[in-house]
N, C-alpha and C positions, 0 to 999 in steps of 0.2 A: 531548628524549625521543622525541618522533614522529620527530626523521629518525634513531633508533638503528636500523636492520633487523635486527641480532640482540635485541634489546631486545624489540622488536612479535613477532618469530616468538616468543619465551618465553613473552609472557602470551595472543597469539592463539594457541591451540594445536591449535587446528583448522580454521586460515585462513580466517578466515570474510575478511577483508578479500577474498582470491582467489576466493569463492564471490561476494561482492559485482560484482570488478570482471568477471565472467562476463556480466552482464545484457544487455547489447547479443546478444553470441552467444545467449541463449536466445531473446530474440524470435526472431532468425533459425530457430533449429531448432521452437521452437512454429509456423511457420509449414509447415514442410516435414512435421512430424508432424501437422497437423490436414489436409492436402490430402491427408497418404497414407492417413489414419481414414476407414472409412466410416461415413457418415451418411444413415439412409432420409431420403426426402424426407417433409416437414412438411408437411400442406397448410393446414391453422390456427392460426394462436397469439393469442388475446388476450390474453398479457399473461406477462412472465418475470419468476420467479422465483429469484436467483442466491439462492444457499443455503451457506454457509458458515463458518467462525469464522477468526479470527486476519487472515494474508494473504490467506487464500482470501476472506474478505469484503471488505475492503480491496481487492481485486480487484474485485469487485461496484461495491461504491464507486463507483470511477475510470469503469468501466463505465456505469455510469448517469447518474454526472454528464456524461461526454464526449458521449454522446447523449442527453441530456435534449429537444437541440430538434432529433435527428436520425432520431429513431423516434419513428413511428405510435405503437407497443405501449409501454404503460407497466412499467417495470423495476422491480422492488421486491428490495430487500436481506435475504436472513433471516439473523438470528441467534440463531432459539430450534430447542426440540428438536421442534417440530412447523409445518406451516404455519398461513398465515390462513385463516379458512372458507372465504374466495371462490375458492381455487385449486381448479380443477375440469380435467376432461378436456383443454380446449382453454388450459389452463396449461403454458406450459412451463418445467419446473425444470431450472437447470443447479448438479448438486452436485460441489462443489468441497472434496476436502479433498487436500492432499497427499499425507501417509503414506498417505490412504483410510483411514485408520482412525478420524478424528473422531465423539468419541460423539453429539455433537448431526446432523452431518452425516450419518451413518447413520440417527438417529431419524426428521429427516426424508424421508432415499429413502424409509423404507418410508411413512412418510406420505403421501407424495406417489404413491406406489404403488398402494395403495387409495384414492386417490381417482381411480385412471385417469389423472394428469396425463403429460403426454410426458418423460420423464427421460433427460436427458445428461451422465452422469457424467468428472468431469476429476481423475485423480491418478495416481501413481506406483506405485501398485498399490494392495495392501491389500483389507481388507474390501468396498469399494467396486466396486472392480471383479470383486470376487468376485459379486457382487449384480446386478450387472451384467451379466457373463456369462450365469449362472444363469437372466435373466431375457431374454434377447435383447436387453438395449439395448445404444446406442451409449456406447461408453466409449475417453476418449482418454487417452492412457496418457503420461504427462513423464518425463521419466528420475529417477531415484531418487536417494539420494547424501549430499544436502545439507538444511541446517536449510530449512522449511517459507516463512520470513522471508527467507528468501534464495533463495525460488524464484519471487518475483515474475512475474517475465519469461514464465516456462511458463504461468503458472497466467492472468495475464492477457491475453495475448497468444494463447493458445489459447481463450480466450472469445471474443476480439475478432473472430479469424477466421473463428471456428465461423458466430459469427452474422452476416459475409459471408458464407459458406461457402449456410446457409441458406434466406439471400434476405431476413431480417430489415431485416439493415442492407444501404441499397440504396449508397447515394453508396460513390463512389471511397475507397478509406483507401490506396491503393499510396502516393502521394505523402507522406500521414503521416506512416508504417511509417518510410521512406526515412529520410526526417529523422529521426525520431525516433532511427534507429539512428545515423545521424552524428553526432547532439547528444550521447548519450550517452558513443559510443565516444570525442570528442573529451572528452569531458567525465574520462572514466575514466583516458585521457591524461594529464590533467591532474592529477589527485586518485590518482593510485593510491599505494602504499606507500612506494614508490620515487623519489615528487617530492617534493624539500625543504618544510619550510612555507613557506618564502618565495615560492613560488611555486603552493602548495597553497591552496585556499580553503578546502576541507574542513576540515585542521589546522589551520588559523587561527580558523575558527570553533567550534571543538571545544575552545583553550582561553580562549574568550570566554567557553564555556558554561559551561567547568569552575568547582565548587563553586557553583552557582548552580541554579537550580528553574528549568525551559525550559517558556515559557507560548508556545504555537504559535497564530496566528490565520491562520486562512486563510480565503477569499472567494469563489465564483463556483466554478469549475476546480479551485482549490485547496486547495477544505474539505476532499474525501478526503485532499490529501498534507499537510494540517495533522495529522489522524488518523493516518496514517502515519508521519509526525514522531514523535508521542506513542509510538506501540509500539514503533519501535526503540528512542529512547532508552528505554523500559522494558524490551527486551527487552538490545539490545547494551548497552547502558552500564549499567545497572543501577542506575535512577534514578527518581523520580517525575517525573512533567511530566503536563501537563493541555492538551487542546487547546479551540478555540472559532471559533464560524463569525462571521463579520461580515458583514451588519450585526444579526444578532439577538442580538450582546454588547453592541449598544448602548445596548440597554431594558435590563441588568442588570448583567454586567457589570464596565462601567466606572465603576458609582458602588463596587463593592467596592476598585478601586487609590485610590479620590480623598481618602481617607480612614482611610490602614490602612498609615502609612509605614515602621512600625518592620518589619511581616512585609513591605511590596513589595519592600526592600533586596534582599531574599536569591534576588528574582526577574529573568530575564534575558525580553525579551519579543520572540516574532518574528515579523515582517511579512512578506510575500508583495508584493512590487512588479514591476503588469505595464500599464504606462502603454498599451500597443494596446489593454488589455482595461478599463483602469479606465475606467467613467464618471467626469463629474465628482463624483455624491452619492460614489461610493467611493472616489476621492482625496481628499477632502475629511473623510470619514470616519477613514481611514487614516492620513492627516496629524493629526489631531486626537488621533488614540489614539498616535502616536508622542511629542507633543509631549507628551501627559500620560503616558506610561511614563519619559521621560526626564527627568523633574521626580521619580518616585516608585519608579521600578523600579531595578532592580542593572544595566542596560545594557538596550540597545535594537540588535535588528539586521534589517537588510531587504535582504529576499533578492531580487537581481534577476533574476530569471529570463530565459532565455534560449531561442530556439527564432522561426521563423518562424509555426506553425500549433501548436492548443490542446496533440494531442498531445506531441507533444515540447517544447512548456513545461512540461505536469503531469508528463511523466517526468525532465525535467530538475530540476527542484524535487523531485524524490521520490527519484534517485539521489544529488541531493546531502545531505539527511536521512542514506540509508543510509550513506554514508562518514565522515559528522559522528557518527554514534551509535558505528560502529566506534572511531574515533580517539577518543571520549570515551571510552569502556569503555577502553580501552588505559593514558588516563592517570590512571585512576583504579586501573590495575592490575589490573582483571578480565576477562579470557577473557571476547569478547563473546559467543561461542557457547552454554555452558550457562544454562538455565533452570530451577534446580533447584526452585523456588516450583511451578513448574507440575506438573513432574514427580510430585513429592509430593502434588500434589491429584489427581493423575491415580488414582496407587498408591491414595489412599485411595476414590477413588469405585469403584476396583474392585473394594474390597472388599467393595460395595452388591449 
């Protein structure tokens, strides 16, 4: 079924798999659009605030975790409709929504508005940039187009630059960038519509998953793209799955699989394996949770990840997620592009 190509064009019918295999060319252009943006110069920041829901947080994510021990300034992720007390003048918010029209993502600019904090708006227009305008800030504008989940690449790669761009983040990322975009592109190579599955990993892991509950555990680098994991397969495939960080599923947890065989059957459970990056407590940990998923769970898989440097490991681990969720939506027969759940909560809150 995945290598039919008239088959995949029927039920993808708004080629989200070609919105997918794009990601490499958007770093590239997030790079060329945040050097041509101006941006006044900053002369304080104690402390950022990424602000946004869906991808755009998910973005945040990756962001914080990549530099957790790379910046001074501590990064915080929002996802509510206002900020924390403590964001003040010398807070810098950067609001991220796609469309720009995010109701949370707007609640908070203006929040963060009256509280005088520095605000750096990132989307494809919308409300946002309207607010934006209106108000003299800086706003960096992604090309328009595509689902929000499949605009990754813009949304966080124009953060990553920005805050070189800045002065924030001082260390070198050229080197990163680079790779990153050759892991990928070879990666996209490899996995895109048009490679058989026998030579696909994506497809191969897609019908591992199929008819099974995808329990995503990731560690260190890879807690955001275990979360990322989780939403595509809820968004493209049209699935429940739950994500969990380790090692804090080790206090809880793992005594709910040790004991509960008849519901773990119907569960597939996935590993993140990066032997440069594991100590020994998280090899050891890791191996233990393998070895009791596959006494109790419906299959066990572990992702080796690929890349010389952290970046381009967590985007490799995150690109491969996005093609695994497409090809699972595919064989399950649904158009991984529409969201109609959401849509319908949208219509109804606007009714408020």
């Amino acid at each position: 079924m995945l290598d039919d190509l008239n088959l995949i064009s029927k039920i993808d019918k708004t080629n989200m798999l070609d919105a997918v295999a794009g990601f490499p060319e958007q770093i590239k252009e997030a790079k060329e659009i945040v050097e041509h943006t101006h941006i006044p110069i900053i002369l304080k920041i104690d402390n950022i605030i990424i602000s946004g829901m869906g991808a755009s947080a998910i973005s945040g994510d990756i962001v914080q975790t990549l530099f957790r021990d790379k910046i001074d300034i501590p990064i915080y992720v929002n996802r509510q409709y206002n900020l924390p007390k403590w964001a003040n003048k010398d807070t810098l918010v950067l609001s991220q929504s796609y469309s720009g029209n995010t109701e949370e993502t707007l609640s908070t600019f203006k929040h963060a508005y009256q509280k005088h904090c520095k605000i750096i708006g990132i989307s494809s227009g919308g409300k946002l940039q309207e607010l934006c305008e209106r108000r003299e800030l800086p706003h960096i504008k992604i090309p328009a187009g595509i689902q929000p989940r499949a605009a990754t690449g813009y949304i966080l790669f124009s953060s990553i630059f920005l805050l070189k761009k800045i002065g924030v983040l001082t260390d070198d990322i050229e080197s990163e960038i680079n790779e990153t975009i050759i892991v990928t592109e070879e990666f996209r190579n490899q996995n895109k519509k048009d490679i058989p599955k026998t030579s696909n990993i994506s497809k191969q892991y897609a019908e591992k998953i199929f008819d099974k509950t995808p329990q995503v555990y990731g560690w260190g680098i890879y807690t955001p793209i275990a979360r990322r994991w989780c939403t595509q397969f809820n968004e493209n495939s049209k699935i429940v799955c739950r994500w969990d960080e380790i090692p804090e599923c080790n206090h809880n947890d793992i005594v709910g699989w040790s004991m509960n065989p008849k519901v773990t059957k119907n569960f597939i459970c996935i590993l993140f394996r990066d032997s440069e990056n594991e100590t020994i407590y998280m090899s050891k940990r890791i191996d233990f949770m393998k070895k009791l998923f596959e006494d109790v769970a419906g299959g066990v898989i572990e992702v080796q990840v690929k890349g010389k440097k952290r970046l381009a490991k967590m985007m490799y681990a995150m690109y491969l997620g996005d093609f695994i969720s497409c090809y699972l939506g595919i064989l399950r027969n649904v158009d991984p592009t529409p969201v109609d759940a959401i849509t319908e909560l949208k219509n109804e809150l606007a009714k408020i």
